[in-house]
N, C-alpha and C positions, 0 to 999 in steps of 0.2 A: 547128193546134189547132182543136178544132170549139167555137164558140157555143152552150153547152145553151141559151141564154136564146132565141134567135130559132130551132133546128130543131125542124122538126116531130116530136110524136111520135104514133106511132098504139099501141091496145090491139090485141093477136092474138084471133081469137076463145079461144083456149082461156084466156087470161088474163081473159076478159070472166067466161066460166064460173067459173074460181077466184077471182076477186072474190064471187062469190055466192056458192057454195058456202061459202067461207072466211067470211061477211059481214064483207070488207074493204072501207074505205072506195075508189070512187070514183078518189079524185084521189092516191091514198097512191102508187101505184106512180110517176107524173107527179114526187111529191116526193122519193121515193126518188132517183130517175133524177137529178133538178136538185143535189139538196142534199146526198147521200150522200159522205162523206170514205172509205170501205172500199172499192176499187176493184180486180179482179181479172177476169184473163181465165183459162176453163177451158177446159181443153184437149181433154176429153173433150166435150163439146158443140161449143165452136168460139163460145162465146158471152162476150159481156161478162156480167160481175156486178158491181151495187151492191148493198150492205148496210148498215143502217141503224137504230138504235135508235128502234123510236116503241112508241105505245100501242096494245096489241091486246087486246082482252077483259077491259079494265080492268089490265094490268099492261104492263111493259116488256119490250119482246123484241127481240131483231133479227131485222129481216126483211131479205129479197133479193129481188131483182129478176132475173132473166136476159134479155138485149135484144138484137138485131141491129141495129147502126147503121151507118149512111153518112154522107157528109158532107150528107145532107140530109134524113133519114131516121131516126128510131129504132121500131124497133119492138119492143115489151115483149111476152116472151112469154109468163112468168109471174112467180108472187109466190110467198112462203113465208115463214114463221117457220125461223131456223135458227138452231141451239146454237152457241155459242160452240167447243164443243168438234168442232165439224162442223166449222166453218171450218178451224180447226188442224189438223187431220185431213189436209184437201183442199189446202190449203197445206205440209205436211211429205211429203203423199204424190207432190207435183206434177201434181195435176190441175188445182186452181190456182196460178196466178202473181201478186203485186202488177203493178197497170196504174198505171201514170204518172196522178195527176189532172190536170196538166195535159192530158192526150192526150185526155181526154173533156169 
């Protein structure tokens, strides 16, 4: 099992760019990553995804994360708000899988 509390995580550039563009906060993807209970790997990328209920432009959304990690390693590649109904979607269609929260 990997430590989220002690591994490093780095931003991609292109995630540094959709934090701006998006004006999302900073350290939200870092929370996502730690704190996020919706855990899924997609098969069409080959990436981890967290998702997460927080506050974005004054309401509630769930937002994602998508990350490449190692055991020593994570790196966030990007952020997004995404519908509920996208999740389901991508989970009935098998692109995503539920991820063990333990494993992350």
């Amino acid at each position: 099992m990997i430590n989220k509390t002690s591994i490093r995580i780095e931003y991609s550039d292109h995630l540094k760019l959709r934090l701006q563009a998006r004006y999302i906060a900073e350290e939200l993807p870092e929370l996502i990553y730690r704190k996020a209970k919706q855990r899924y790997f997609d098969h069409e990328t080959e990436r981890h995804v967290a998702v997460m209920s927080v506050m974005y432009h004054q309401q509630h959304c769930q937002m994602m994360i998508a990350f490449d990690q190692s055991a020593e390693l994570v790196t966030i590649v990007t952020i997004h708000p995404i519908e509920k109904q996208q999740i389901k979607h991508r989970l009935s269609s098998g692109r995503w899988t539920n991820e063990p929260t333990n494993y992350i």
